[in-house]
Residue, then its C-alpha position, 0 to 999 in steps of 0.5 A: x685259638x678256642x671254640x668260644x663257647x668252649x672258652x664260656x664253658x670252661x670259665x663256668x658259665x655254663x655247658x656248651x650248649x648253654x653257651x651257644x644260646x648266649x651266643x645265638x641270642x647277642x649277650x657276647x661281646x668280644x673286645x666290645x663286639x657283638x658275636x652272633x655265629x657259633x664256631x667263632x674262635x677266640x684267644x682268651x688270654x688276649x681279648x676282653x669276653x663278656x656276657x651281659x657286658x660282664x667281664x668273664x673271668x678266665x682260669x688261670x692255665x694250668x699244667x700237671x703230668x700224671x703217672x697213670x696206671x692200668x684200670x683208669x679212663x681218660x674221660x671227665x664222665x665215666x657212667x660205669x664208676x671206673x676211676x679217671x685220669x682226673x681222679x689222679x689231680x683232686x687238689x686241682x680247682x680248673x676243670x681240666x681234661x687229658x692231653x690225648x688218651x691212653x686206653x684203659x689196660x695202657x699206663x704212664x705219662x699223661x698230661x693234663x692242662x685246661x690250655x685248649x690251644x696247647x691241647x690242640x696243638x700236641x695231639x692233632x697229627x699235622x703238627x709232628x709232636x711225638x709220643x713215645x712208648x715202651x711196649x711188651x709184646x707176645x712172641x720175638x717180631x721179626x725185622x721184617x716186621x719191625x720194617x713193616x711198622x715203620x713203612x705202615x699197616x693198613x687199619x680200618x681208617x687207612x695206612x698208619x705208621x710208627x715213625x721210628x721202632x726200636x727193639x729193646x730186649x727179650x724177656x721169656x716168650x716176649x719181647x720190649x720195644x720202644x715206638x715213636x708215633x706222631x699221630x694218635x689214633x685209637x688203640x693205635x699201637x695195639x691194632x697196628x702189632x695185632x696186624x702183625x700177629x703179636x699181641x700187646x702185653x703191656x703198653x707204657x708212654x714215657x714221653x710227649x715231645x720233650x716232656x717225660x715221664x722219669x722216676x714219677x711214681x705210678x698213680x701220682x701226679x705233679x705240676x710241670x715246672x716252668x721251664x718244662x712249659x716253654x720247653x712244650x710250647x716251644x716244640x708244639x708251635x714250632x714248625x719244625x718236625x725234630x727227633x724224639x728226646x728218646x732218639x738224641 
């Protein structure tokens, strides 16, 4: 289910704000009722939306993983210019906007969908999807330090944990890891290792659930295949809380 006036926006009608004067002023019906209040929420692949008793006509959901390299943003407006994670789909004719965010210095998998509900769903925290990460940091952290991402760190919004941690190998004054989170705060990864004194050289997300990043070439983009869809929907409206693919 989606904010209506999200639903509006993104079939072209106009911007949000727009969209909540059509609300306001009783020219939207769903399924043939009036709706007068903002923050009603609606299914636009199941109820009938008009405005001015006009069908609205809904974009066909799209699905597309993305290879995202360093110095890209993950916002559709960026006023400095920096390129965008949309930039990497220019043949896509939906408005569609990133499935959570990667900061601008991290790279790899990112999705992107015009599917609020599934959006939702993979991103908000009381759901379980994990995400995981490849992670080169500054330095060799200890066990005991490793133990301490698991059992979590105290940020500025509260006590954060990585759900599973991994070391993967060394390579000179460094070392790679592999974290599993099922949350997503901001530069989440980055403040949770600075915590503990190693700075974060490269940061690389190989997977959302079971959707993952394989061999697609950095800065290029695909449509997901059928069956990867239903494999991502069913673990996002599932209630249960199963493993990583990165740890079957």
């Amino acid at each position: 289910m989606e904010r209506l006036n999200k639903v509006l926006a993104h079939a072209g009608i106009g911007s949000r704000r727009y969209c909540d004067e059509l609300i306001t002023k009783g020219r939207v019906t769903v399924d043939g009722e009036r709706v007068r209040e903002l923050g009603v929420r609606v299914d636009p692949q199941r109820q009938q939306i008009c405005v001015d008793e006009v069908p609205v006509r809904m974009e066909k959901p799209v699905y597309w993983i993305a290879n995202k390299p360093r110095g890209y943003v993950c916002t559709n407006y960026d006023p400095a210019g920096r390129p965008r994670a949309v930039d990497l789909v220019p043949q896509v004719e939906q408005r569609v906007y990133t499935v959570g965010r990667l900061d601008e210095n991290s790279e790899g998998l990112l999705l992107l969908t015009n599917d609020g509900e599934l959006a939702y769903r993979l991103m908000h925290p009381r759901f379980g999807v994990e995400k995981t990460y490849l992670v080169q940091v500054a330095g060799n952290p200890s066990p005991a330090e490793l133990q301490k991402l698991r059992q979590g760190v105290y940020l500025a919004e509260g006590k954060v944990r990585a759900k599973h941690v991994k070391r993967l190998k060394r390579q000179g004054d460094s070392c790679w890891l592999q974290i599993v989170l099922s949350e997503g705060k901001n530069r989440e990864i980055r403040r949770m290792l600075a915590r503990l004194g190693h700075k974060v050289m490269a940061l690389r997300r190989i997977a959302i659930g079971p959707l993952q990043l394989k061999r697609l070439p950095i800065g290029q983009a695909r449509r997901l295949m059928r069956r990867e869809i239903e494999l991502l929907r069913g673990w996002a409206f599932s209630s249960a809380v199963r493993p990583s693919s990165s740890q079957r």
